[in-house]
N, CA, C and O atoms as a GROMACS GRO file, in nm:
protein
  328
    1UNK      N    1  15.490   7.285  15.685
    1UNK     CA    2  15.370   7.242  15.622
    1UNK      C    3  15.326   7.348  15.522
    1UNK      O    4  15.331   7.466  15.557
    2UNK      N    5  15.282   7.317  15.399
    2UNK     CA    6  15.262   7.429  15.327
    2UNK      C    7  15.096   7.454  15.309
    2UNK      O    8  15.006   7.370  15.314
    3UNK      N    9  15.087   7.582  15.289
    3UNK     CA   10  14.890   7.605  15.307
    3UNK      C   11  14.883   7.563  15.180
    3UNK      O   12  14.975   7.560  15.099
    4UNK      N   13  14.759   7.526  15.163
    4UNK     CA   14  14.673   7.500  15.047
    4UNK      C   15  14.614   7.633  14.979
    4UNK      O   16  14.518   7.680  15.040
    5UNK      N   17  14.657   7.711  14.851
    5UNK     CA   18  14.566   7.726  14.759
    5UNK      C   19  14.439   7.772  14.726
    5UNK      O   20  14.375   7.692  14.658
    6UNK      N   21  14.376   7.890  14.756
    6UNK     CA   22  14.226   7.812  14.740
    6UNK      C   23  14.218   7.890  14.614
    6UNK      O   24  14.267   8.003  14.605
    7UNK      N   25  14.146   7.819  14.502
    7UNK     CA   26  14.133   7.912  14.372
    7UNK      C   27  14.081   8.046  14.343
    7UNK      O   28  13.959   8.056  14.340
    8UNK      N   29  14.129   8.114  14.328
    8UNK     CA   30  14.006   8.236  14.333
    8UNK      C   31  13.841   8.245  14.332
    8UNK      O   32  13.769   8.158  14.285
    9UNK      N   33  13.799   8.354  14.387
    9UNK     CA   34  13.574   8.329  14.386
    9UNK      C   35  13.595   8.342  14.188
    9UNK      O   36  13.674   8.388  14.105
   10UNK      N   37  13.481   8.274  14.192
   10UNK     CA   38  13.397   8.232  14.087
   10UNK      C   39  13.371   8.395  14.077
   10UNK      O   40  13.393   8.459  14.180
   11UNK      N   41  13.313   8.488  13.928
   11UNK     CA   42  13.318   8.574  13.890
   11UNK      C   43  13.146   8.532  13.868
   11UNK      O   44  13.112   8.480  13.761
   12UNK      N   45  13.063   8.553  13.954
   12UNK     CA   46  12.934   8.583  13.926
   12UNK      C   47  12.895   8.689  13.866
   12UNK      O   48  12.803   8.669  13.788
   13UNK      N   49  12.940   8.818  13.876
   13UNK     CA   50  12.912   8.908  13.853
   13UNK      C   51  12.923   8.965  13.714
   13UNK      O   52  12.891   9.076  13.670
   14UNK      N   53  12.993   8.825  13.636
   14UNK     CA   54  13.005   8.840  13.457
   14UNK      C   55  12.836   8.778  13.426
   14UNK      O   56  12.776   8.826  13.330
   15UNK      N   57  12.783   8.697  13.490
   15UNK     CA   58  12.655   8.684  13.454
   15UNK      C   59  12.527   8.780  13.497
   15UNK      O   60  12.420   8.811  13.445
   16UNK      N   61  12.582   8.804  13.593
   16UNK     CA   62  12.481   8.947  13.659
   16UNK      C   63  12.463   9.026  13.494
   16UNK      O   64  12.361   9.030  13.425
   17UNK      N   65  12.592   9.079  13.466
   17UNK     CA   66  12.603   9.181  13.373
   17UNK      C   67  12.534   9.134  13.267
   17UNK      O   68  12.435   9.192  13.222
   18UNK      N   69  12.593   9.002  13.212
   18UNK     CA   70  12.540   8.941  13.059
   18UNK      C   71  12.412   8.938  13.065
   18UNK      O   72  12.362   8.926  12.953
   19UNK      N   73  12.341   8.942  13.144
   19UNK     CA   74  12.175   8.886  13.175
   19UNK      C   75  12.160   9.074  13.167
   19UNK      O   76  12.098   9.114  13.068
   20UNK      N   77  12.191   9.141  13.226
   20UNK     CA   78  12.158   9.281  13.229
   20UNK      C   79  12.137   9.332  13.081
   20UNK      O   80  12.039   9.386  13.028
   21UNK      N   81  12.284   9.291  13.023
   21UNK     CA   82  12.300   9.324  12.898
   21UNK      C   83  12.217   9.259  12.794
   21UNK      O   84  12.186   9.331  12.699
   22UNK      N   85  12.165   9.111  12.792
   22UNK     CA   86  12.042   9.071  12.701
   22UNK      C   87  11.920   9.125  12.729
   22UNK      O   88  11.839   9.132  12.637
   23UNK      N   89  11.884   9.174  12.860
   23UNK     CA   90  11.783   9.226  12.884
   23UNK      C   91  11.756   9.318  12.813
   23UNK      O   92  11.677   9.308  12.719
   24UNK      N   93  11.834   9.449  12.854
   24UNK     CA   94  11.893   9.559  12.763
   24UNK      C   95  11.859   9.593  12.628
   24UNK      O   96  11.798   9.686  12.575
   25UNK      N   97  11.942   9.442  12.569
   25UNK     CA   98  11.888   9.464  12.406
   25UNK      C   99  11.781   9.397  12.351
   25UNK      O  100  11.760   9.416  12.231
   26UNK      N  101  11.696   9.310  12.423
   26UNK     CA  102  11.561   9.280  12.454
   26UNK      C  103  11.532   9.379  12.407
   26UNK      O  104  11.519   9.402  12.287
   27UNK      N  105  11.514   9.472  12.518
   27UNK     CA  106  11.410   9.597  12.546
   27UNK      C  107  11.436   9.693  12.422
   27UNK      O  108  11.353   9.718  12.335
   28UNK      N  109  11.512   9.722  12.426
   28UNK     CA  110  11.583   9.802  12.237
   28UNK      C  111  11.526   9.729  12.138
   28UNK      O  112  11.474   9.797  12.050
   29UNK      N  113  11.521   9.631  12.126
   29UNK     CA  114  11.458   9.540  11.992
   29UNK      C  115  11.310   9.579  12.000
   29UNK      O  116  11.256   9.646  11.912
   30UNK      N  117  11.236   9.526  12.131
   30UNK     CA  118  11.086   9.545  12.125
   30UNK      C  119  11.077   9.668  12.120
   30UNK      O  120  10.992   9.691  12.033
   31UNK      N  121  11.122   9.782  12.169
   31UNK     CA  122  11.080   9.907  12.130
   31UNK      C  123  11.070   9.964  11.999
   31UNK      O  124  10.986  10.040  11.952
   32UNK      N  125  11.174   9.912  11.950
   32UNK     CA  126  11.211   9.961  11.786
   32UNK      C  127  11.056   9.884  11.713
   32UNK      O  128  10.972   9.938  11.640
   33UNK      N  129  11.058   9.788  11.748
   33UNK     CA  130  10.952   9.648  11.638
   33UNK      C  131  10.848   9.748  11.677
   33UNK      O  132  10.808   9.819  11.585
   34UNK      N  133  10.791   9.769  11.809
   34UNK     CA  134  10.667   9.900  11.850
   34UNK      C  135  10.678  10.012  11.808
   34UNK      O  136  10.574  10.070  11.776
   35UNK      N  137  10.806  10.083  11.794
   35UNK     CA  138  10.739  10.194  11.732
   35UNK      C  139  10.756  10.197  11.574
   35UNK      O  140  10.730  10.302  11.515
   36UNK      N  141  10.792  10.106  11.516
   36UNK     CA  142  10.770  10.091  11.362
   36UNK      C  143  10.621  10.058  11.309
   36UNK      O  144  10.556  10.090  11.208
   37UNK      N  145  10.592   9.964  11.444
   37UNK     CA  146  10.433   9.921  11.407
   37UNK      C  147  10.325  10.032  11.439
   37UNK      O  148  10.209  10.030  11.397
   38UNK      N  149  10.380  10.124  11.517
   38UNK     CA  150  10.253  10.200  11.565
   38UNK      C  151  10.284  10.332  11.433
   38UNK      O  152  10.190  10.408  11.408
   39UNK      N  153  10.421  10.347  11.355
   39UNK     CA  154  10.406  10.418  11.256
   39UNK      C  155  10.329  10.411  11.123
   39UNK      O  156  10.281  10.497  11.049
   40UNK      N  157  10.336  10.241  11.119
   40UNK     CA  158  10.261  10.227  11.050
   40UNK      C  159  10.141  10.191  11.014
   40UNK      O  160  10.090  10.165  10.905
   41UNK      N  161  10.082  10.194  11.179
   41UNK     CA  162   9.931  10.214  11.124
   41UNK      C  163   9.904  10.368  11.190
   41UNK      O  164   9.783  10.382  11.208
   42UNK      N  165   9.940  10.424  11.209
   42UNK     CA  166   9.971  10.593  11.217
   42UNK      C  167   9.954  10.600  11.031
   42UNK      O  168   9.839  10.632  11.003
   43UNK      N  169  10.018  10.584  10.942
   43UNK     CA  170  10.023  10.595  10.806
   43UNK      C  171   9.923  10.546  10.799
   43UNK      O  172   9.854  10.646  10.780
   44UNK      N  173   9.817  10.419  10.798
   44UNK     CA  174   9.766  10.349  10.712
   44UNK      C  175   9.660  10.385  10.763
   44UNK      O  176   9.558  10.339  10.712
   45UNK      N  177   9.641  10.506  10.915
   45UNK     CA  178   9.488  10.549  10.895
   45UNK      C  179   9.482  10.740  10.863
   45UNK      O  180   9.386  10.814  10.843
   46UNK      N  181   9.608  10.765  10.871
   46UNK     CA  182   9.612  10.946  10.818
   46UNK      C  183   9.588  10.883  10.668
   46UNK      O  184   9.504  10.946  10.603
   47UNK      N  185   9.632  10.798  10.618
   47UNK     CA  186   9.605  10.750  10.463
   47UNK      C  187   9.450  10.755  10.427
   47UNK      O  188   9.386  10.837  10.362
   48UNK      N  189   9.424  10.670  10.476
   48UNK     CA  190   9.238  10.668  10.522
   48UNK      C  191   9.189  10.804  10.527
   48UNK      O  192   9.130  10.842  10.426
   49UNK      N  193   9.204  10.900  10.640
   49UNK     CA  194   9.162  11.000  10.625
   49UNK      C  195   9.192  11.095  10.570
   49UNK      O  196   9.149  11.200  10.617
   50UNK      N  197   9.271  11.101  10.457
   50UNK     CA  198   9.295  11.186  10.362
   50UNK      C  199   9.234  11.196  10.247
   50UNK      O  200   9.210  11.294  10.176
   51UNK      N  201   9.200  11.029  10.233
   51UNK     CA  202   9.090  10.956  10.161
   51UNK      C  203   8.956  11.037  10.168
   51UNK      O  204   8.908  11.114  10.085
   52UNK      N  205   8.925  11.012  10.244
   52UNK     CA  206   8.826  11.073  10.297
   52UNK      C  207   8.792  11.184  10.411
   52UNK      O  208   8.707  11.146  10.491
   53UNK      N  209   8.840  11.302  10.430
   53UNK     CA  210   8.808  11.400  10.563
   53UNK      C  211   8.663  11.387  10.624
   53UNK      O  212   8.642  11.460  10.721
   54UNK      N  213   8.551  11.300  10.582
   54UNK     CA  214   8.479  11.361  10.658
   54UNK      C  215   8.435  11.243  10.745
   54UNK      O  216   8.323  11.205  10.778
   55UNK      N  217   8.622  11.176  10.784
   55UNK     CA  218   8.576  11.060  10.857
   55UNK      C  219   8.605  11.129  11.034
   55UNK      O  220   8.569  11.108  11.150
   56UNK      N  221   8.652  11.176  10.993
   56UNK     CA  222   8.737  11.250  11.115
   56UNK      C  223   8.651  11.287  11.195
   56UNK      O  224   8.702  11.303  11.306
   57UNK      N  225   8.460  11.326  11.194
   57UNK     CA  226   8.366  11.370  11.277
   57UNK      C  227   8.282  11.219  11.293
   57UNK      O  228   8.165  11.222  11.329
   58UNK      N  229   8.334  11.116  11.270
   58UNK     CA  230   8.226  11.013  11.314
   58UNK      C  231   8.370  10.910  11.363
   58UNK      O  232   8.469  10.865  11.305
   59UNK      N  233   8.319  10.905  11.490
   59UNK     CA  234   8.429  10.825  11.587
   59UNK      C  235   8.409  10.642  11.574
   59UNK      O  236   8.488  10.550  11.593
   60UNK      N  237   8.313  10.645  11.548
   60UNK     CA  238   8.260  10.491  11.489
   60UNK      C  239   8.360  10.457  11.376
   60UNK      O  240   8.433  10.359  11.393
   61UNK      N  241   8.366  10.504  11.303
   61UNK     CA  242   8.471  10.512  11.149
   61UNK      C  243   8.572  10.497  11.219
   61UNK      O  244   8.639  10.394  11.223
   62UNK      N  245   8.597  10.615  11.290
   62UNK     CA  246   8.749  10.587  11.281
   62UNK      C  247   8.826  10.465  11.400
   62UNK      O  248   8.947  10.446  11.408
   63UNK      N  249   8.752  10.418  11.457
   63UNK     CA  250   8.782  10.330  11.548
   63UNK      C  251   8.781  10.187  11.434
   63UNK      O  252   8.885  10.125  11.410
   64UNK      N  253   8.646  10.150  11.372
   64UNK     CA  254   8.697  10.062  11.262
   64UNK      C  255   8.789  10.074  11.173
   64UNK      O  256   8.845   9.966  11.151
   65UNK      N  257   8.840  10.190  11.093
   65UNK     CA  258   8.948  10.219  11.030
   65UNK      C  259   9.097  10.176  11.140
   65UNK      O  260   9.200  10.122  11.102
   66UNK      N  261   9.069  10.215  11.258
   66UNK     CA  262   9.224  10.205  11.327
   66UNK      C  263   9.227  10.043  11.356
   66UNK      O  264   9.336   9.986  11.360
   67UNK      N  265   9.109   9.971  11.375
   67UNK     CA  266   9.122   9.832  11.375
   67UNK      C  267   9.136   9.748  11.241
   67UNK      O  268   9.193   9.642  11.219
   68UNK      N  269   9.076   9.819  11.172
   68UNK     CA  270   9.115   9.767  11.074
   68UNK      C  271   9.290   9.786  11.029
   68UNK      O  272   9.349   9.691  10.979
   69UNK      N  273   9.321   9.846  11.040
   69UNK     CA  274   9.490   9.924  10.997
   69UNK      C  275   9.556   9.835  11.089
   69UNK      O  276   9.650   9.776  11.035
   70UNK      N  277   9.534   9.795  11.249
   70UNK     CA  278   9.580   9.796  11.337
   70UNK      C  279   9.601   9.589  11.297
   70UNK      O  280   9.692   9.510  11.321
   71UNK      N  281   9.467   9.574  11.229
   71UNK     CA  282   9.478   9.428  11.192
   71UNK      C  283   9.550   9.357  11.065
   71UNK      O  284   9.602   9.245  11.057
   72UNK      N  285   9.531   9.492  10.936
   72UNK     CA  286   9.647   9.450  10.834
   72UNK      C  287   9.804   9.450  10.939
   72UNK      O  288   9.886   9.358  10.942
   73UNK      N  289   9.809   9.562  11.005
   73UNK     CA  290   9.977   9.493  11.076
   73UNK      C  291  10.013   9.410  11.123
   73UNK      O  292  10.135   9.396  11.116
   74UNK      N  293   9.924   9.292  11.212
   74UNK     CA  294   9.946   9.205  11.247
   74UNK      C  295   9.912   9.098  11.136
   74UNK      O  296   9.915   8.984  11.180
   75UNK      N  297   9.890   9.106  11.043
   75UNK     CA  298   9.885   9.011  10.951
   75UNK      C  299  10.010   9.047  10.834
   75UNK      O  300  10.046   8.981  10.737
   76UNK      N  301  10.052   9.157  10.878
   76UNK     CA  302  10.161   9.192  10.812
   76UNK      C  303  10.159   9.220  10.636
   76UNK      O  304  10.222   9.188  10.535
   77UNK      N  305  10.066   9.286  10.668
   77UNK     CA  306  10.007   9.361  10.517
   77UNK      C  307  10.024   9.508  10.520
   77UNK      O  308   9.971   9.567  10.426
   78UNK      N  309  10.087   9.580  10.609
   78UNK     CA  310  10.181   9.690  10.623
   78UNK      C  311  10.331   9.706  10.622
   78UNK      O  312  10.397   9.640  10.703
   79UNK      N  313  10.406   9.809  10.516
   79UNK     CA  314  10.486   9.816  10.550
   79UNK      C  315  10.547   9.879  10.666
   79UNK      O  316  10.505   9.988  10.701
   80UNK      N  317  10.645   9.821  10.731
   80UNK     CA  318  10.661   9.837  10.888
   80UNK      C  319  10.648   9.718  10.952
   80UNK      O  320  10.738   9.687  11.030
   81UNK      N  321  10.557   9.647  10.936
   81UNK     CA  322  10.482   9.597  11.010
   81UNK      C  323  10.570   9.422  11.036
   81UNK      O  324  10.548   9.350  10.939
   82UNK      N  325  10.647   9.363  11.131
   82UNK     CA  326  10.703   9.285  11.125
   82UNK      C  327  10.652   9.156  11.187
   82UNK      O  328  10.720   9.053  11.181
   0.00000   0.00000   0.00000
């Protein structure tokens, strides 16, 4: 009588990896897109205060200046800003 065959296991462990590996470059993509955006409103408020130094002692200013900077990037009126 001859045995039967059984096909080899299924290779789960190529999807374990592939899922690891999109994750992976997920996380590499969003980091890069974050720290381009936080450079550039890093620029677009040292810009501001170069403009002006004597924003730098009134914290009111500069919290509207960083929202403001912080809001051209999401409207994508910075370069950087994606």
């Amino acid at each position: 009588m001859k045995t039967i065959q059984k096909n080899p296991p299924f290779p789960y462990w190529l999807f374990l990896l592939l899922f690891v590996a999109m994750g992976l470059g997920l996380w590499l993509w969003v980091s890069r897109v974050e720290r381009q955006r936080q450079q550039a409103v890093n620029h677009c408020l040292s810009t501001q205060l170069q403009a002006d130094p004597t924003l730098e002692n009134n914290p009111q200013q500069l919290e509207d200046i960083s929202s403001s900077c912080t809001t051209k990037c999401l409207q994508g009126e910075l370069t950087g800003c994606q």
